[in-house]
C-alpha positions as CSV (number, residue, x, y, z in Angstrom):
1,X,-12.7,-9.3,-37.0
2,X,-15.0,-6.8,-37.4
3,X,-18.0,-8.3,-36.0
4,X,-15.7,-8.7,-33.1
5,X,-14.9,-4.8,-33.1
6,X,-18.4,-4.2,-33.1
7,X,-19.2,-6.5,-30.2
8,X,-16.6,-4.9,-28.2
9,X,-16.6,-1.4,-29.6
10,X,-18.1,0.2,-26.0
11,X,-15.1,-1.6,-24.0
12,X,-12.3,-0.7,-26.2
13,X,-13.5,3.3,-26.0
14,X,-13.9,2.4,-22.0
15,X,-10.4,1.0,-21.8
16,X,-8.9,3.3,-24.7
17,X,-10.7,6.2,-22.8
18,X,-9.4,5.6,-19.4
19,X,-6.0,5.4,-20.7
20,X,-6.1,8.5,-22.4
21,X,-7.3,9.9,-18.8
22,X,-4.1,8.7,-16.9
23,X,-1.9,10.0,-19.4
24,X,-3.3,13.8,-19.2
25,X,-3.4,13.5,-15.6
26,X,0.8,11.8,-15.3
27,X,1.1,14.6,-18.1
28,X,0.5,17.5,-14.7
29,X,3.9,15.9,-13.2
30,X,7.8,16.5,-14.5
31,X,11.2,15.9,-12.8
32,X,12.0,16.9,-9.8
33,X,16.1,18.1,-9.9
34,X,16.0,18.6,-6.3
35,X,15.1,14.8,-5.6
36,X,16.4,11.6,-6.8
37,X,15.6,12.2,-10.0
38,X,18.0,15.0,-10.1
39,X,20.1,12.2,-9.5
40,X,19.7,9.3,-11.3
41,X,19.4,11.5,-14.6
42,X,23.5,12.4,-14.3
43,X,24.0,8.2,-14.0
44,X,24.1,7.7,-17.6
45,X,27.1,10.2,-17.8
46,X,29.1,8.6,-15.4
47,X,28.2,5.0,-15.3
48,X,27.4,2.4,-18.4
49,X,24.1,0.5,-17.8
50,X,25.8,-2.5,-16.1
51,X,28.4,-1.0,-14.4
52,X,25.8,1.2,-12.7
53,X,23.5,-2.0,-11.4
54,X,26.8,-3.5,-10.3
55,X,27.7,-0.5,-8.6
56,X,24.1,-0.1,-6.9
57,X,24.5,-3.4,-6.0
58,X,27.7,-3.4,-4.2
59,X,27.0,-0.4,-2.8
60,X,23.7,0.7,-1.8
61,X,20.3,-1.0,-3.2
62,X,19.1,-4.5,-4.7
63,X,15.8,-3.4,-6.3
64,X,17.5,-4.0,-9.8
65,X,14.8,-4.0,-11.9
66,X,13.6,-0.3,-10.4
67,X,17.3,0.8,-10.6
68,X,17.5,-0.5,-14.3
69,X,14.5,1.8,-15.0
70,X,15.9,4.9,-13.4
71,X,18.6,4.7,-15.2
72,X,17.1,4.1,-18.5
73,X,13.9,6.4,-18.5
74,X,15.5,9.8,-18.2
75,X,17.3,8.7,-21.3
76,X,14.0,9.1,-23.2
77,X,11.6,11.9,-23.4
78,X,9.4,12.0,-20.1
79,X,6.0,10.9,-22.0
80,X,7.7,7.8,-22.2
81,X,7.6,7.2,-18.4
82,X,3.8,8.5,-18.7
83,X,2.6,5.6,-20.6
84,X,4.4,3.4,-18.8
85,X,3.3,4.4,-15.3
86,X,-0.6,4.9,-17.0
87,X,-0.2,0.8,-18.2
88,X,1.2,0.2,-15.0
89,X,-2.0,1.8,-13.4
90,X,-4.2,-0.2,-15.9
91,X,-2.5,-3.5,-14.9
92,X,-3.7,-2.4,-10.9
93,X,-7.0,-2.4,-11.7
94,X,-7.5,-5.2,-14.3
95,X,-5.2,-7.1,-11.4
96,X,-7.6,-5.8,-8.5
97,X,-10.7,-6.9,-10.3
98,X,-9.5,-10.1,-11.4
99,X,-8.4,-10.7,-7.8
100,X,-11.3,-10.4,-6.0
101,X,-14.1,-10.5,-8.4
102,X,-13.1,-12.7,-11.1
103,X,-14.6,-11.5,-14.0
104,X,-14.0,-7.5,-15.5
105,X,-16.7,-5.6,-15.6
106,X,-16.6,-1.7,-17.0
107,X,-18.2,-0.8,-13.6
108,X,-15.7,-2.7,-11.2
109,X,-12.9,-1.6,-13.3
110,X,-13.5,2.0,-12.5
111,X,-14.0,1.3,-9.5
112,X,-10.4,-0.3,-9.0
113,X,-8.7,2.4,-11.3
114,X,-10.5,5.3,-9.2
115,X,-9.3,3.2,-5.7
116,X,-6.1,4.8,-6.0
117,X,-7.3,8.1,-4.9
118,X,-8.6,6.8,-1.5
119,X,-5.0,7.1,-0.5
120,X,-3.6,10.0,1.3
121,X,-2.3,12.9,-1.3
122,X,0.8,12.8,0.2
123,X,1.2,8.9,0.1
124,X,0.0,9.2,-3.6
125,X,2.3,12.2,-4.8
126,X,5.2,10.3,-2.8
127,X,4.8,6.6,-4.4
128,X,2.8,6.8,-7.4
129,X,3.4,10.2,-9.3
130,X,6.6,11.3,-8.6
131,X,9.4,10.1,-11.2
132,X,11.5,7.7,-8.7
133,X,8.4,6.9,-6.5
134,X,6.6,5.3,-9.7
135,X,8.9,3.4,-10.4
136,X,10.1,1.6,-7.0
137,X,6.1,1.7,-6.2
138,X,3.5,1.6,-8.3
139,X,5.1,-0.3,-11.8
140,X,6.5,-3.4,-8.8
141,X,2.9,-2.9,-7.3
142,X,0.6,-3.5,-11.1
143,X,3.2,-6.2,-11.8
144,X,3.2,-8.6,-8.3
145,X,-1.1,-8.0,-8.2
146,X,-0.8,-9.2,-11.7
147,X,1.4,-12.1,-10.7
148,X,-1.0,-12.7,-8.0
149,X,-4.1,-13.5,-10.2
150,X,-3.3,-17.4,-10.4
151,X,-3.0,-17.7,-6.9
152,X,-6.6,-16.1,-6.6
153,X,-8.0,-17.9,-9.2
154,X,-7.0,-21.0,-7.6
155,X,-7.6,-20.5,-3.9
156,X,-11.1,-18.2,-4.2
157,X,-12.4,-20.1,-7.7
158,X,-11.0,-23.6,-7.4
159,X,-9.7,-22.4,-11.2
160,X,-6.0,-23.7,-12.6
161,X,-4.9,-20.8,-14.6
162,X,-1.8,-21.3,-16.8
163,X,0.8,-19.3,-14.7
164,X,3.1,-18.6,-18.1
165,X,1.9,-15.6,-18.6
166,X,2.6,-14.6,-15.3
167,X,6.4,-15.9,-14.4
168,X,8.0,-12.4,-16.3
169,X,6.1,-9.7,-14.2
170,X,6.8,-12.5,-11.6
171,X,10.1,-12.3,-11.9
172,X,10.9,-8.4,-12.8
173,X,8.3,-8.2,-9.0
174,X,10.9,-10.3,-7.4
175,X,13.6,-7.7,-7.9
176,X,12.1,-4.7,-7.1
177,X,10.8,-3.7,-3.5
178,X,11.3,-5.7,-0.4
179,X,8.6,-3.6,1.3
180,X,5.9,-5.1,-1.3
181,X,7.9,-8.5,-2.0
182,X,7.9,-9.8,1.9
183,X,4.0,-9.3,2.5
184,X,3.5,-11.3,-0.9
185,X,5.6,-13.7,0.2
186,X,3.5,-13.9,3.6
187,X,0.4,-14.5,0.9
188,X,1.5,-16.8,-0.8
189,X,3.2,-19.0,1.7
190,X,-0.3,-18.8,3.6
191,X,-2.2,-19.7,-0.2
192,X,0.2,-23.1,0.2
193,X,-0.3,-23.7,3.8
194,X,-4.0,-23.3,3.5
195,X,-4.2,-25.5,-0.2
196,X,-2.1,-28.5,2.0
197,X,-3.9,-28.2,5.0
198,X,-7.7,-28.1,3.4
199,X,-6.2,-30.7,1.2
200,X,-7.4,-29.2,-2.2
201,X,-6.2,-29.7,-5.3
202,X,-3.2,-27.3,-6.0
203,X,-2.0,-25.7,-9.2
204,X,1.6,-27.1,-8.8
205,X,3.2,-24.6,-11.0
206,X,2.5,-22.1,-8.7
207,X,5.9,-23.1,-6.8
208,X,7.7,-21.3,-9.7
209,X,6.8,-17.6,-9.0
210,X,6.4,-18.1,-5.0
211,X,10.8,-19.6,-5.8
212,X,11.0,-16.4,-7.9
213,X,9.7,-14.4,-4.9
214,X,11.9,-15.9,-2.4
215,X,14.8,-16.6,-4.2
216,X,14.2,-12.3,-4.6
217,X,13.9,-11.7,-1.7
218,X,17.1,-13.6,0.0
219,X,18.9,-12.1,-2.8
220,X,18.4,-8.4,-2.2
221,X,18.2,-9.0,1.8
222,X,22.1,-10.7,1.6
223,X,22.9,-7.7,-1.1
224,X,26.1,-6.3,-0.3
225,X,25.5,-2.8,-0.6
226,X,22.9,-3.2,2.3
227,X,25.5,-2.8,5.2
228,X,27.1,-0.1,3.2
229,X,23.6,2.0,3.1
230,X,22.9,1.2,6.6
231,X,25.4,2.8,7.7
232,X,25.3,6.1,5.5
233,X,21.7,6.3,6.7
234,X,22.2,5.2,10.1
235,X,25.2,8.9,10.2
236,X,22.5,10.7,8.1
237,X,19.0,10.3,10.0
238,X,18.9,8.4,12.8
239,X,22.8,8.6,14.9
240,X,22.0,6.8,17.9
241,X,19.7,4.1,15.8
242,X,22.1,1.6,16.8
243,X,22.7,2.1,20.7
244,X,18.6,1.9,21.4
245,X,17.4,-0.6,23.3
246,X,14.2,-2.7,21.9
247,X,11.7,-1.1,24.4
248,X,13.2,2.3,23.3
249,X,13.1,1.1,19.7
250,X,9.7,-0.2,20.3
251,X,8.3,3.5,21.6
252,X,10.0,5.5,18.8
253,X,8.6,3.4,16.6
254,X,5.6,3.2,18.0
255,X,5.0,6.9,18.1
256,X,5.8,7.1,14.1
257,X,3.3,4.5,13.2
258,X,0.3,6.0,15.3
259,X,1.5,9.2,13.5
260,X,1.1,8.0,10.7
261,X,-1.8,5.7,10.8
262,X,-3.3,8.8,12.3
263,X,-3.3,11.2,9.2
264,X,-1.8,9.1,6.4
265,X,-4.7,6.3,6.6
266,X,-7.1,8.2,8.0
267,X,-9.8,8.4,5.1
268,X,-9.2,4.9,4.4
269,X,-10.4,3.6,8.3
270,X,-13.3,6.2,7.7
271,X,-13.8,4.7,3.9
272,X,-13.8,0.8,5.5
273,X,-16.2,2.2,8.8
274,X,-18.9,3.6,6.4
275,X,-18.8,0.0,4.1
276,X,-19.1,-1.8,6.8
277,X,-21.8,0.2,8.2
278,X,-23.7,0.0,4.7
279,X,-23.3,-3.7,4.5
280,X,-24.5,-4.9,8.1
281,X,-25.5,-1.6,10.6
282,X,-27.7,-3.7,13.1
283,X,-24.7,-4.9,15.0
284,X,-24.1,-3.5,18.2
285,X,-20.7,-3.4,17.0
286,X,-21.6,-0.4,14.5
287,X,-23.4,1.2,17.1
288,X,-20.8,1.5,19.7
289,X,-18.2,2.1,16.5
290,X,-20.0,5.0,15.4
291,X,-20.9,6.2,18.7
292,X,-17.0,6.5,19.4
293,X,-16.2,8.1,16.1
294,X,-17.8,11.0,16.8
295,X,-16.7,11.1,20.4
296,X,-13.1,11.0,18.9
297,X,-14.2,13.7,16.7
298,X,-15.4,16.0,18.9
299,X,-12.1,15.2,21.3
300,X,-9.8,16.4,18.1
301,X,-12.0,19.8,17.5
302,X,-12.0,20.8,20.9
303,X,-8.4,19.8,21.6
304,X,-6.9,19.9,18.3
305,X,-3.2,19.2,19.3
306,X,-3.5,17.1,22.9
307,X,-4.8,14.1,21.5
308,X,-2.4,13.8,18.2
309,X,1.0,14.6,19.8
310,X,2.4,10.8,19.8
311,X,5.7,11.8,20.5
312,X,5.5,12.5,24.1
313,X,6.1,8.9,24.8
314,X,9.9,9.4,23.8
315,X,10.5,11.3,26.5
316,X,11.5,9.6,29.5
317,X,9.4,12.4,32.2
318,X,6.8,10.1,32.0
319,X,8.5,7.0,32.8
320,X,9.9,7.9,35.8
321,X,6.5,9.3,37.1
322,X,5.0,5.9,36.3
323,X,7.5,3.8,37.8
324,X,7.0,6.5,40.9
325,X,3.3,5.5,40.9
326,X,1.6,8.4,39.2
327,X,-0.4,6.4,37.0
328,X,-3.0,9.9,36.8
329,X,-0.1,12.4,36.7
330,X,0.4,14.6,33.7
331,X,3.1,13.6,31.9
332,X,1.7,10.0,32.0
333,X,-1.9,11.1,30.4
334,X,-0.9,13.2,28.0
335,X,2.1,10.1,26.7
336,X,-0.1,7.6,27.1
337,X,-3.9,8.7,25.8
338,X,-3.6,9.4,23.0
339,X,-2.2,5.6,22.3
340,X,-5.3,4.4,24.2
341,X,-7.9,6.5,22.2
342,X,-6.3,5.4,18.5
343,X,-5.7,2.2,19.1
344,X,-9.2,1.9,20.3
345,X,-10.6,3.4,17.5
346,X,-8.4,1.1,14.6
347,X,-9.3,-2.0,16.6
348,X,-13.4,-1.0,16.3
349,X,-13.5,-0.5,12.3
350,X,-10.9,-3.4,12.4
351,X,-13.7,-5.6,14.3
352,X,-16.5,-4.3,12.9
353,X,-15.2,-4.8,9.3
354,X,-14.4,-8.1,10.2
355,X,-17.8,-9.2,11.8
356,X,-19.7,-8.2,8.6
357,X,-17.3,-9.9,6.0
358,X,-17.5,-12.7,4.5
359,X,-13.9,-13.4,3.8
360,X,-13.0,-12.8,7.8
361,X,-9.9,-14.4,7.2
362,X,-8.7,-13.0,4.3
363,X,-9.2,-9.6,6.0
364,X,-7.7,-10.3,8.6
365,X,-4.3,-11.5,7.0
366,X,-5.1,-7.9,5.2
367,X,-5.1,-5.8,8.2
368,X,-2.1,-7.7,9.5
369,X,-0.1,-7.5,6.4
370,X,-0.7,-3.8,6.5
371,X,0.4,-3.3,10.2
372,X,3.4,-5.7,9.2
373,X,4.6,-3.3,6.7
374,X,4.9,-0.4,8.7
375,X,6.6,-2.4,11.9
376,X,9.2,-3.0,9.5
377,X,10.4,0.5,9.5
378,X,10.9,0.2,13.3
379,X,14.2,-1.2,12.3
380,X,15.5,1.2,9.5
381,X,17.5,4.4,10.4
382,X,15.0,6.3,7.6
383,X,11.9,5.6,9.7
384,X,11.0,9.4,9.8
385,X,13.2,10.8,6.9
386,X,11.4,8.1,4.1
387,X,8.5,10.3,3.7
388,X,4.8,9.6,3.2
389,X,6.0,6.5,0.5
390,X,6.3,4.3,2.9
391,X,2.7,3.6,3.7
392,X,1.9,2.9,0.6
393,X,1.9,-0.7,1.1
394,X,-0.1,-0.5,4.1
395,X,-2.6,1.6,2.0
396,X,-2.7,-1.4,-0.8
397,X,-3.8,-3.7,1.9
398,X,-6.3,-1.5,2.9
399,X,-7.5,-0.6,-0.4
400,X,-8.1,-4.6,-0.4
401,X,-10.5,-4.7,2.5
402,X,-12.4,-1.5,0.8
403,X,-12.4,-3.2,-2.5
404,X,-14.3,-6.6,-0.7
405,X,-16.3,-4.7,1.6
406,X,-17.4,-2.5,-1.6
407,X,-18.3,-5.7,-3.3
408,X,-20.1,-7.2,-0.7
409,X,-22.2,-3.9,0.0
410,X,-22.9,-4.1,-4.2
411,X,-24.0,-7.6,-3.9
412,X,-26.5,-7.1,-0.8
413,X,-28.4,-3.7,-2.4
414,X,-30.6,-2.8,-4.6
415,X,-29.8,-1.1,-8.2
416,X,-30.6,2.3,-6.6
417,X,-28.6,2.1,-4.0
418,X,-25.8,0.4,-6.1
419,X,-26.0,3.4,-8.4
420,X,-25.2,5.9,-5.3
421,X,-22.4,3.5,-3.9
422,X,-20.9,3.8,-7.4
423,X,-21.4,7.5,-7.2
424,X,-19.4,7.5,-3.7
425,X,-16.9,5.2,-4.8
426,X,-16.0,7.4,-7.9
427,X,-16.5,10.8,-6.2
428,X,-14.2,11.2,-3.4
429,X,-11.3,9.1,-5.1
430,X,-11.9,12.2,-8.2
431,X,-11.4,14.9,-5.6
432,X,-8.4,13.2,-4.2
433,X,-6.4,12.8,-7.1
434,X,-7.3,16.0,-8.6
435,X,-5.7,17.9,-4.8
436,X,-2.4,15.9,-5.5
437,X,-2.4,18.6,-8.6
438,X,-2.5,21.4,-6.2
439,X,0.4,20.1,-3.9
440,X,3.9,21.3,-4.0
């Protein structure tokens, strides 16, 4: 045993030491009254454990296994949600690195716990460090990765990996966030359909957690408290959410995603651009990608406002003007451009990140998952009132592409220029996550 210690002793201080680091960091955030978690801390007084998941049920959500935890972890002192939300962001990145790489490394391992702050500060505050956020977001998100590792295992390494260990965060993932739970559904429906097409020998036991997953996910969609919250939301945010048309639907929604892709996913398109650039920039693809960037770039600093303002194309001035035939009019130009110029610039990182890849099509089912995720609000009353959260997912999928763009860039250079990539990939995500401190 303690020749074993010994052997080990510099990766149990790595592990030990960057657990110790998330704690003082989740120790910097306490309960916010004014929130939800104002909330669910008076749900012991009024409701007994059961009664209040039945009541939940019935009557507003189906994540149980997130609503279980709210209701239990303000019954202990807050350190205890600390350590759990600091395992939870252990089990990320052991579940990232297993994922993609395989074997753990000390190196990839910070690499994946670091990932995190890539995110947008608001996105992160929002989903992983507030009190309610952590636990609908980041505790479902370390437990359906880590669930995820024998589907990888299988598909990228041809490896049959017992799947026992897996079936309880399986399960407790299959009960907690429908946002999360459908695009790992889409993965793991396309793992099967690929393993049966290709004809490849498949880990059969694998059917249990994709029937956990959908049986989950059928369960909290046919919830009845779903109709109940609908409506609440539907007289609280969005009042005329159910007499748009799908066209007007379409624009509204359209006009929050761009938004949001726009400044909440920002540095991660620039993060995915420059690894794609370091890993193959010969292509005339990253010529013409770059060249654009900083066209866009100037555009924004000498007309800071004209070329963000997506929500012009709500109003219907421009509609009638284009159905008029004033294609170049005003109203039409300023609705319309600024659709024209994003979308351009998404689809050339999206392209060029794809041309210099190896796993084309697992990006690309990446990029789609993460454009899937945020369509989904289209259709929820709470588009604009859920906050910066609501991206996380699409961030996740993002963080994926990074994470196998950072690999392949690592696997193509030399140990110098590893070395700085390390350096980059560790530096911003530290100045990140130390801003979300400084937020209010």
């Amino acid at each position: 045993m303690k020749k074993i210690f010994e052997n080990n002793k510099r990766n149990y201080l790595f592990y030990i030491g960057l657990f110790l680091v998330a704690v003082v960091y989740l120790l910097n955030f306490n309960v916010d009254l004014s929130t939800d978690d104002g909330w669910f801390m008076k749900m012991p007084s009024e409701y007994s454990f059961f009664g209040f998941l039945q009541w939940r049920y019935h009557n507003w959500s189906a994540r149980l296994f997130p609503e279980a935890m709210l209701y239990l972890i303000f019954l202990v002192p807050l350190l205890v949600h600390h350590l759990i939300s600091a395992c939870a962001w252990l089990l990320y990145s052991y579940s990232l690195v297993r994922i993609f790489v395989g074997t753990v490394s000390r190196k990839n391992f910070l690499v994946a716990f670091l990932s995190l702050g890539f995110i947008n500060i608001w996105v992160m505050k929002d989903s992983l460090f507030w009190i309610t956020g952590a636990i609908n977001y980041l505790w479902p998100l370390a437990l359906g990765l880590f669930a995820m590792i024998p589907y990888a295992d299988n598909f990228f390494r041809n490896k049959k990996t017992s799947v026992w260990l897996y079936l309880l965060p399986a399960l407790l993932f299959s009960c907690s966030n429908e946002q999360l739970l459908v695009c790992v559904i889409g993965v793991v429906l396309v793992y099967h359909g690929t393993i049966v097409f290709m004809r490849r020998k498949e880990n059969y036991f694998l059917y249990i957690p994709t029937t956990f997953f959908v049986t989950g996910f059928t369960v909290m969609l046919l919830a009845p408290g779903n109709k109940l919250r609908m409506q609440q939301e539907i007289e609280m945010w969005m009042p005329d959410f159910n007499e748009l048309s799908l066209p007007s639907r379409v624009l509204r929604g359209s006009s929050w995603l761009f938004e949001g892709w726009q400044t909440k996913l920002m540095l991660l398109f620039i993060v995915i651009m420059v690894l794609s650039l370091v890993v193959d920039s010969s292509k005339l693809l990253a010529k013409i990608t770059t060249g654009y960037a900083v066209i866009l770039a100037l555009l924004l600093y000498n007309f800071p406002n004209k070329f963000t303002n997506f929500r012009l194309i709500n109003e219907n001035n421009w509609i009638s003007q284009l159905k008029a035939g004033k294609v170049l009019s005003g109203s039409v130009l300023n609705a319309v451009v600024p659709y024209l110029l994003w979308s351009l610039f998404f689809g050339l990182i999206i392209g060029l990140s794809l041309s210099v890849a190896k796993q084309k099509i697992f990006i690309g089912l990446s990029y789609g998952a993460a454009l899937l995720s945020s369509v989904l609000l289209w259709f929820s009353p709470t588009m604009f009132a859920s906050g910066a959260r609501v991206f996380m997912c699409s961030s996740i999928f993002l963080l994926f592409i990074l994470f196998i763009l950072y690999q392949q860039a690592i696997a193509s250079s030399n140990s110098n220029k590893n070395n700085r990539l390390l350096l980059y990939a560790c530096f911003i995500p530290v100045i990140n996550l130390l801003s979300v401190l400084f937020l209010n």
